[in-house]
Structure formats: C-alpha cells, structure tokens
N, C-alpha and C positions, 0 to 999 in steps of 0.2 A: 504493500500500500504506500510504504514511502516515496517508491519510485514513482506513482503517479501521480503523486503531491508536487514532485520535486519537477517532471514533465508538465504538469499545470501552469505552474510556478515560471519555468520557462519559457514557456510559449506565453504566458502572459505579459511575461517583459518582451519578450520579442515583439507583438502587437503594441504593448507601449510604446518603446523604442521608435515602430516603423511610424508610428501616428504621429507621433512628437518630430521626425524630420519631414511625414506629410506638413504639419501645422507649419514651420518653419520656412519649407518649399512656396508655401501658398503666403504668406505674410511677404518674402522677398520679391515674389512675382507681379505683387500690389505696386509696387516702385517704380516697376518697369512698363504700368501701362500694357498690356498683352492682349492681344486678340480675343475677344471672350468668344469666340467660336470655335477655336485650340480645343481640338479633344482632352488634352494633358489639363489646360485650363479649365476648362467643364470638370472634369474630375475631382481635381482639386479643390472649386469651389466645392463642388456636391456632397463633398465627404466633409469639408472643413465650416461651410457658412453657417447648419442647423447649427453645430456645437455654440461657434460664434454668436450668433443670434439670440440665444439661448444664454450666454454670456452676457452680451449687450441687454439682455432683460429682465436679468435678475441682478447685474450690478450695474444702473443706467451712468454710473459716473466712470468708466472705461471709456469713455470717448471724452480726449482731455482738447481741448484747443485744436479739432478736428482730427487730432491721433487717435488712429483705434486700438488700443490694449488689450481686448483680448485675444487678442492670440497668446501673447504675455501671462495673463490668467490662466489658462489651458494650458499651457507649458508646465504653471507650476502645479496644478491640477494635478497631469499626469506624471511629474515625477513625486508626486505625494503620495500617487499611487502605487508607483514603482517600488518607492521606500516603504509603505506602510504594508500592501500586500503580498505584494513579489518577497519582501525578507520575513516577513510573516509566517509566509505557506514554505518557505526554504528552510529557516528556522525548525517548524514543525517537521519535512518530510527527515531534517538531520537529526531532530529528537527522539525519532522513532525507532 
C-alpha cells in the first residue's frame, strides 16, 4: 500500500509541476500580444482563464493598477499544495 501512496504522491507533483509552468507559459505570452487564434494560445487560455477568473472573484483586489496577479496567487496556491500534500502522502507512504 505504500507504494501506491508514494505513486499518488508522485504523479500529483508531476501535475503540479506541469500546471504551474502551464500558469507561467500563459502569464508571459500576455506580454507578447499573440494571436488568440494560436491553437497553443487557445489552450493555454482554456486550461489557465477558469482558475484565473475564479481568482479575480474571490480576491477582487488582484488586479493592482491594471496588473493582473493572479497568476501570482495560483502559483503560490499550487506550490502550497505541492508542500502540504505531495510531502504529506510521501511522508505517510515512508511511514508505513
């Protein structure tokens, strides 16, 4: 049973990980002005704007002098998560 705590545990950072340089990809691409008809850009928004918006609506002061912050929020979101249950469930699967 350890080992499937400890493969949970893994693959859950890994998803962390890949979402957290999604979130980053898509805040630097804001800079550059990009085609919003870019399949890559489609994507990006689609997986990144809910979370955002979601963000922007339940902490409406993220948006400072027309900077949008959350992406910043979401950043630290999921590495709160990374810390609190990725070492959590790895903790546990090494306990066992």
């Amino acid at each position: 049973m350890d080992y499937v705590i400890l493969a949970v545990a893994k693959v859950l950072s890994l998803v962390l990980n890949l979402y957290m340089w999604v979130v980053i990809i898509s805040a630097l691409i804001t800079w550059v002005n990009p085609d919003p008809y870019n399949p890559v850009v489609r994507f990006l928004r689609s997986v990144t704007e809910p979370v955002f918006a979601k963000v922007r609506q339940y902490l409406p002061f993220v948006n400072i002098g027309g900077f949008d912050l959350s992406p910043i929020v979401v950043l630290l979101v999921i590495q709160m998560l990374d810390i609190a249950l990725v070492g959590n469930l790895t903790r546990l699967a090494y306990g066992m």
